[in-house]
N, C-alpha and C positions, 0 to 999 in steps of 0.2 A: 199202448193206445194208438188206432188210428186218429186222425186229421186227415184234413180235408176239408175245400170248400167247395159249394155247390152255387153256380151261378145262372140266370137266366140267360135263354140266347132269343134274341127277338125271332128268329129264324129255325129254332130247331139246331141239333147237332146233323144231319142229313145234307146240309148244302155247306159247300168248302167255301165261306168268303175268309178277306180278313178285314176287315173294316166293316162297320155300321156307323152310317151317319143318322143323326137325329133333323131334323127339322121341325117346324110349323107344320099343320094338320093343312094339307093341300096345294103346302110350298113347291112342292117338286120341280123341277124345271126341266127333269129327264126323265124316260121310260126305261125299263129292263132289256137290256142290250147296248146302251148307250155309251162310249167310249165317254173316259171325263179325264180332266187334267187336274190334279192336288198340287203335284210337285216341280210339274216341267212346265215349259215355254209350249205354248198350243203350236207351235211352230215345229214340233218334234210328236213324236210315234205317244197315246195316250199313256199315261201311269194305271188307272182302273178302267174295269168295265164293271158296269151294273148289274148283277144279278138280280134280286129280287126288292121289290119295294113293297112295304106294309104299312097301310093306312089305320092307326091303330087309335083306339078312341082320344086322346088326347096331341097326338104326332105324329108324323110322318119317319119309317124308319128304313134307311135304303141299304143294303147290304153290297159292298164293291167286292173285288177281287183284285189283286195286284197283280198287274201285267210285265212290269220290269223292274 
């Protein structure tokens, strides 16, 4: 027997993030290219940048990338 699960991606399998954040429907507080800090001191080199944001009928869904 195969197995396997099949999951949605807000994104498509086409763009390499690792991360999607959810929010509030018009929360965003950043644009697509925007350097953001999750894990470090804003004082040092960013953690992600922004790829793609999707405005999606009930929330806001931002796709990051990890930088270090």
């Amino acid at each position: 027997d195969s197995t396997g699960a099949a999951t949605p991606r807000d994104f498509g399998t086409y763009i390499d993030y690792d991360y999607v954040i959810h929010m509030d429907q018009g929360a965003c507080p950043f644009d697509e290219n925007a350097a953001i800090w999750l894990k470090h001191s804003t004082d040092e080199d960013p953690d992600f940048r922004v790829l793609r944001i999707a405005e999606l009928q009930t929330y806001t869904a931002v796709a990051i990338r990890q930088l270090r």
